[in-house]
C-alpha positions as CSV (number, residue, x, y, z in Angstrom):
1,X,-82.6,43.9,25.7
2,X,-82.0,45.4,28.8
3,X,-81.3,49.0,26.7
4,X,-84.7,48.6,25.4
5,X,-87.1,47.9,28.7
6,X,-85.2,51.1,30.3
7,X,-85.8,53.5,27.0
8,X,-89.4,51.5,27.0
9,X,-90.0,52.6,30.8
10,X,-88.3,55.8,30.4
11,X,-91.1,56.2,27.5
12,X,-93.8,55.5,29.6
13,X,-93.4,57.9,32.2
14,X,-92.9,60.9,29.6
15,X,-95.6,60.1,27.9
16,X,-97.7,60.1,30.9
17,X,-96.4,63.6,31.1
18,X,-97.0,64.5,27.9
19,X,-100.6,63.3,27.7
20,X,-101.1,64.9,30.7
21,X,-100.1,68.7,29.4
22,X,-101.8,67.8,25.8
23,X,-105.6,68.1,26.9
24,X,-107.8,71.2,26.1
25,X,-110.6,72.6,23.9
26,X,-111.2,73.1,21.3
27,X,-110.5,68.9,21.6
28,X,-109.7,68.5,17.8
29,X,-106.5,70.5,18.4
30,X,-105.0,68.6,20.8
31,X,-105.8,65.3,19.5
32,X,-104.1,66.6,16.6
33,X,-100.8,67.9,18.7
34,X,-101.0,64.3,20.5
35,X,-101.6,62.4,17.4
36,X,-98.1,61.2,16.2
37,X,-97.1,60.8,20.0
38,X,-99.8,58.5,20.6
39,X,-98.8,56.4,18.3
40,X,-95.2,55.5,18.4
41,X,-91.5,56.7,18.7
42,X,-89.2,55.6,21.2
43,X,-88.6,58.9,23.0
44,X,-84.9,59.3,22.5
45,X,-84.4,62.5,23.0
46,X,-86.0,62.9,26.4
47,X,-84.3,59.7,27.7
48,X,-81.1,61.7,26.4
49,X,-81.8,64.5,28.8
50,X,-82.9,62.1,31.6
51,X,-79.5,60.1,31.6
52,X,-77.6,63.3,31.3
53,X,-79.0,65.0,34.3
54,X,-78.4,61.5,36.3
55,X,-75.2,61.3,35.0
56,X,-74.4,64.7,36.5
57,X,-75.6,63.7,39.7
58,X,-78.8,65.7,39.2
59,X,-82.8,64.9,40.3
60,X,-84.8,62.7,38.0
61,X,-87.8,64.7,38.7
62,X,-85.9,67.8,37.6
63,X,-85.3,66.6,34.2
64,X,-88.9,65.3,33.7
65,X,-90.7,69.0,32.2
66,X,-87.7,69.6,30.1
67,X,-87.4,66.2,28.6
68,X,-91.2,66.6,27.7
69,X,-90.6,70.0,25.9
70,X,-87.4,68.2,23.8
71,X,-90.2,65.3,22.8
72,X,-93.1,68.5,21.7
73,X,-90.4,70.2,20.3
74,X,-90.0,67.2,18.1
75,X,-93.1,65.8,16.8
76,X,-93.3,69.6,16.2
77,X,-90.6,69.1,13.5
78,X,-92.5,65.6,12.2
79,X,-95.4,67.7,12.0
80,X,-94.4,70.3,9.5
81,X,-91.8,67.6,7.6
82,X,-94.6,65.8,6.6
83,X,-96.5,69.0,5.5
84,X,-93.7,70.0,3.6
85,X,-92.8,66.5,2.0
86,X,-96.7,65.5,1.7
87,X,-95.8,62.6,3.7
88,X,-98.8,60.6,3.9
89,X,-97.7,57.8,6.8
90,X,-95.6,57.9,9.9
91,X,-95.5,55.5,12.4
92,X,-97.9,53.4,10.5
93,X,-100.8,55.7,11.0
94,X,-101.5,58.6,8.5
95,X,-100.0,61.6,9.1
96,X,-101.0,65.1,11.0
97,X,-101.9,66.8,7.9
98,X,-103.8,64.1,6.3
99,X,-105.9,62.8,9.2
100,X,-106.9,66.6,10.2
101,X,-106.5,68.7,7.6
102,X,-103.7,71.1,6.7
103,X,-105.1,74.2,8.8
104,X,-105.5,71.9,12.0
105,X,-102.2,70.4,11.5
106,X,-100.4,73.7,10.8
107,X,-101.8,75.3,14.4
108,X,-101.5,71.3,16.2
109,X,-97.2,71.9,14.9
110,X,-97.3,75.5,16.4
111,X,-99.5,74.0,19.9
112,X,-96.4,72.0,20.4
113,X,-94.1,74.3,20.0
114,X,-95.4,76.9,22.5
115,X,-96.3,74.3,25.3
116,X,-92.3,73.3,24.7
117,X,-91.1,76.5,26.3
118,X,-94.2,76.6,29.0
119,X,-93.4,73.0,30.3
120,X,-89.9,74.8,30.5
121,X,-91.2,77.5,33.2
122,X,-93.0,75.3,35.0
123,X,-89.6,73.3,36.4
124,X,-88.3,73.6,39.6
125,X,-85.0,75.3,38.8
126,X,-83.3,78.2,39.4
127,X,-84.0,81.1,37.0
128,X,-80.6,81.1,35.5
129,X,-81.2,77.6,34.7
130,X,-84.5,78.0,33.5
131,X,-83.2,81.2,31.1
132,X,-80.4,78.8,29.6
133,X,-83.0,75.6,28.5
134,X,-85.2,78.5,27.1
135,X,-81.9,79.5,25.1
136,X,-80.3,76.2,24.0
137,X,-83.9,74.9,22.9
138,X,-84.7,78.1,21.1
139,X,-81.2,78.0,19.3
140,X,-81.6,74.1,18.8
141,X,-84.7,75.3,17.1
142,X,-83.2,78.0,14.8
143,X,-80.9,74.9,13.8
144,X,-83.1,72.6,13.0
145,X,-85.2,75.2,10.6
146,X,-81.5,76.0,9.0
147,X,-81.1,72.5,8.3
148,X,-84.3,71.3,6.8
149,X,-83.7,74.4,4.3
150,X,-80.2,72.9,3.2
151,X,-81.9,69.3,3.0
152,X,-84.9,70.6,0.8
153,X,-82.1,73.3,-1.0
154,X,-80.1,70.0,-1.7
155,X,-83.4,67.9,-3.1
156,X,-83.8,70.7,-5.5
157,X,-80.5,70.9,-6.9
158,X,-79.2,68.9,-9.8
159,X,-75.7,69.2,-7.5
160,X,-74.6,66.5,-6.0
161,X,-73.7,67.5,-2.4
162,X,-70.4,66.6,-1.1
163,X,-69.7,64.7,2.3
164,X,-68.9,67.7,4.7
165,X,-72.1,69.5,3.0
166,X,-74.2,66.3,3.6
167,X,-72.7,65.9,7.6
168,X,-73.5,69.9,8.1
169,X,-77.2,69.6,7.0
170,X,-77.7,66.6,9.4
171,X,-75.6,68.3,11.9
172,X,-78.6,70.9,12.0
173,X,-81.6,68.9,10.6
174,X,-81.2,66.4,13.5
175,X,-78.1,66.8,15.4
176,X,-79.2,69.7,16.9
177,X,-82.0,68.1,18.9
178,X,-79.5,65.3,20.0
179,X,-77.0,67.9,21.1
180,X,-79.5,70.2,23.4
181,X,-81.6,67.1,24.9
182,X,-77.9,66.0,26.4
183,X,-77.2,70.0,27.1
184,X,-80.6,70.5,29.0
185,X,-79.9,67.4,31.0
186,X,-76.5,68.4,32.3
187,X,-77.9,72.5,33.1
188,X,-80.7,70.6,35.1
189,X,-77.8,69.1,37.0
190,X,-75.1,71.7,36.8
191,X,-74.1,75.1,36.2
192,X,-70.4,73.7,35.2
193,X,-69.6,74.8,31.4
194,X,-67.2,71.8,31.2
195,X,-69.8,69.2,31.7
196,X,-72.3,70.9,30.3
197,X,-69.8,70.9,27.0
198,X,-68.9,67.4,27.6
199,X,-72.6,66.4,27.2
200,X,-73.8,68.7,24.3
201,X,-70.8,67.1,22.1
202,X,-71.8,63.5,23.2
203,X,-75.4,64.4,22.0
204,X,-74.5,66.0,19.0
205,X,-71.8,63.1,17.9
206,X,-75.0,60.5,18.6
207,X,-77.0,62.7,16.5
208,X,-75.0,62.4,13.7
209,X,-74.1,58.9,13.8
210,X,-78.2,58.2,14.7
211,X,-78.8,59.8,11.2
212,X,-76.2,58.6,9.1
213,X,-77.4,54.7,10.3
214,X,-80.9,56.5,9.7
215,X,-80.0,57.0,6.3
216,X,-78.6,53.7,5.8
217,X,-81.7,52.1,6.9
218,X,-83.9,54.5,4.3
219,X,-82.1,52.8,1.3
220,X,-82.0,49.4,2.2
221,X,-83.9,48.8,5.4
222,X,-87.1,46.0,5.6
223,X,-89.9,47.6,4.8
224,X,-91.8,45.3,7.7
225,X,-89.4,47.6,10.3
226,X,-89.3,50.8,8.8
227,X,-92.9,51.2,8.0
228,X,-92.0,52.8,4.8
229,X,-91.9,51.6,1.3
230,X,-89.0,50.1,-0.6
231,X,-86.7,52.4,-2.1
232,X,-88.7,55.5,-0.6
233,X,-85.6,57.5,0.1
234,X,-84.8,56.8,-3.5
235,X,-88.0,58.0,-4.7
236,X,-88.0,61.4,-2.5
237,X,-84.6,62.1,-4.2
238,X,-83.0,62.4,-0.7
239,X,-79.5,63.0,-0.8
240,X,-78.1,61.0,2.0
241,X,-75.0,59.7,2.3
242,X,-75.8,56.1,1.7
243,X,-77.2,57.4,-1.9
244,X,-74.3,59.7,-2.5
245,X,-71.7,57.1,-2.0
246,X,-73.7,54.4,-3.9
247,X,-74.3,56.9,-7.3
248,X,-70.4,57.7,-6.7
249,X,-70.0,54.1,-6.8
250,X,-71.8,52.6,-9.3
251,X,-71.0,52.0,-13.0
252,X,-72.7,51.7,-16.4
253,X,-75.7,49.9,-16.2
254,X,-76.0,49.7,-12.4
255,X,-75.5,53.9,-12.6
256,X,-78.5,53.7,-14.8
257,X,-80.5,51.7,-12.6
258,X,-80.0,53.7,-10.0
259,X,-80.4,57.4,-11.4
260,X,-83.8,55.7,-13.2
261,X,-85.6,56.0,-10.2
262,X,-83.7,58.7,-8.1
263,X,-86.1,61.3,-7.6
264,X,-88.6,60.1,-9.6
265,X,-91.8,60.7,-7.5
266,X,-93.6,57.4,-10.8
267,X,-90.6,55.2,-9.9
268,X,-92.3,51.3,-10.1
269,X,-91.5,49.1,-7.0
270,X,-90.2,46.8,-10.0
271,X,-87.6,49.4,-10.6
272,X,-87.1,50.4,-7.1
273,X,-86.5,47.4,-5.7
274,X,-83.9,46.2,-8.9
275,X,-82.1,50.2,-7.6
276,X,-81.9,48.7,-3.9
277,X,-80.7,45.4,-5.2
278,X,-78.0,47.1,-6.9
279,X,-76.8,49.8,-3.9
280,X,-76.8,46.3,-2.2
281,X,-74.1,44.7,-4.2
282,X,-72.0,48.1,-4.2
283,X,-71.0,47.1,-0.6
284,X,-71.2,50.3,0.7
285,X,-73.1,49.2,3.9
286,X,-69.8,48.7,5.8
287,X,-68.8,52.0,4.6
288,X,-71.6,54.1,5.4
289,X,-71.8,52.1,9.4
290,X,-67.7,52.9,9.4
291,X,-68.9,56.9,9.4
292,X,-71.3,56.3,12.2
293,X,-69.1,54.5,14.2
294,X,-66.4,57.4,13.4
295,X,-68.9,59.9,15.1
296,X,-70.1,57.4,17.6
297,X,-66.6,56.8,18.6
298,X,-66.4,60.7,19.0
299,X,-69.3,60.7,21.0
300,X,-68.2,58.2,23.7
301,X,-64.6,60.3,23.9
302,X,-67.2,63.3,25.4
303,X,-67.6,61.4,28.5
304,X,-64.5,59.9,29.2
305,X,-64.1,62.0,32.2
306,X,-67.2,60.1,34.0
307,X,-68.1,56.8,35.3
308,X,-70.9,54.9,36.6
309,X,-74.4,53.5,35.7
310,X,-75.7,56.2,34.0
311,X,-72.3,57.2,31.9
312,X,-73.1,53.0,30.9
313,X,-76.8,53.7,29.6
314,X,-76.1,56.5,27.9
315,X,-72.7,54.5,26.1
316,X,-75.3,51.7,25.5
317,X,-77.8,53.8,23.9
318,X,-74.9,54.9,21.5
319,X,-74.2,51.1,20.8
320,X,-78.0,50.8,20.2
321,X,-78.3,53.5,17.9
322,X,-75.5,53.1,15.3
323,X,-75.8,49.2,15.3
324,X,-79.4,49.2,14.3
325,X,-80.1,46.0,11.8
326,X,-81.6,46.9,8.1
């Protein structure tokens, strides 16, 4: 509990912050670009480069613009997922695209992303520092693009991706922004490569682990907490690793069940939720949280060279993230 009122309170001061820098004419735009982070998201990532740059003895205050560009940077990425996916819902309230429009939502993706890198230039730094969290976020970026190609490349084909293949599209698709919110922390606090290293594989470790327990959740989570539909990961196709172990896994007429309704965008909730039932009986919960606790056990190695309150949140947060209930 306590984990939660300090990412809560973290929250509330960088979103002060971010409502703060998301004002402007014409209005529309930037109640598009504030739209998904009005209405939910625990704010992870900045908290990430908060705890880092305490951890390394550095200033709050000095973390606060570049935790903000990590959150833009994003909900940037939600932004153009959904367009991509036609998502219609995140967070419970309709998406960018579908509330404005796909022009408005297209330019509200692109707002965020270049008020990322001016919120970076506006920190108190030196300009060495500033120059590297202009690099790591722009190669965090690059990333990130690479990766949702190999996701959508692996929707599309009738392959089934192996493990490694499945942990270096994550690695990319969401890792990266784990890895460079814990990097950005440690140069706001540092100019030592060995920390700075320390902290960037902690973050990229929790990245991994947050979206194989992500995936996990997808499959066979309550709809009531994930805000999405039963089975919707099913539906999409999506070639987690929660799906790949369970088609690996299943026999006969349970194989059936579940490749009836994998990828198919008419699937009935009947159908889906007899799939779910089935992945459910294959066991392969345990399996798929014994891989996240692999990377988070990684992760937590990264800084066994510190000590102290902040090395504790940021092992808690880890904790928090991998042992997330379905």
């Amino acid at each position: 509990m306590k984990q939660v009122n300090q990412i809560e309170k973290n929250a509330k001061r960088v979103n002060k912050n971010l409502n703060s820098k998301l004002k402007g004419n014409p209005k529309e735009l930037y109640d598009a670009a504030g739209h998904l982070i009005v209405h939910g998201g625990k704010r992870l990532r900045p908290y990430m480069v908060i705890k880092s740059c305490q951890l390394l003895g550095g200033k709050t205050s000095n973390a606060m613009y570049p935790a903000s560009a990590v959150e833009m940077i994003h909900n940037f990425t939600l932004v153009h997922d959904d367009i991509m996916d036609n998502d219609e819902m995140r967070h419970g309230v309709p998406t960018v695209h579908k509330k404005f429009g796909l022009p408005i939502a297209i330019l509200a993706g692109d707002v965020l992303f270049s008020k990322a890198y001016q919120l970076i230039t506006k920190s108190e730094l030196s300009p060495n520092a500033t120059n590297q969290l202009i690099s790591r976020l722009a190669k965090a970026c690059v990333d990130v693009c690479e990766g949702q190609l190999l996701d959508i490349k692996m929707a599309e084909s009738k392959k089934i991706p192996t493990e490694p293949e499945y942990i270096t599209m994550i690695g990319k698709k969401t890792a990266a922004l784990f890895d460079v919110s814990c990097a950005m922390g440690a140069i706001c606090a540092t100019n030592k490569d060995g920390d700075i290293s320390n902290l960037s594989s902690f973050g990229r470790n929790l990245g991994i682990a947050f979206q194989i327990t992500d995936d996990l959740i997808g499959v066979m989570g309550d709809s009531k907490i994930t805000r999405k539909p039963v089975g919707n990961d099913l539906r999409e196709g999506k070639k987690s690793l929660p799906i790949l172990m369970a088609i690996k896994l299943a026999k006969g007429k349970d194989k059936k069940i579940i490749l009836k309704v994998f990828g198919n965008s008419k699937a009935t909730k009947k159908n889906l939720n007899e799939a779910v039932n089935v992945i459910r009986t294959l066991g392969i919960e345990k399996s798929v949280r014994n891989q996240a606790f692999r990377y988070a056990e990684k992760a937590q190695k990264s800084l066994s060279s510190y000590s102290g309150t902040f090395k504790k949140d940021l092992v808690t947060l880890l904790d928090f993230v991998v042992k997330r209930s379905v």
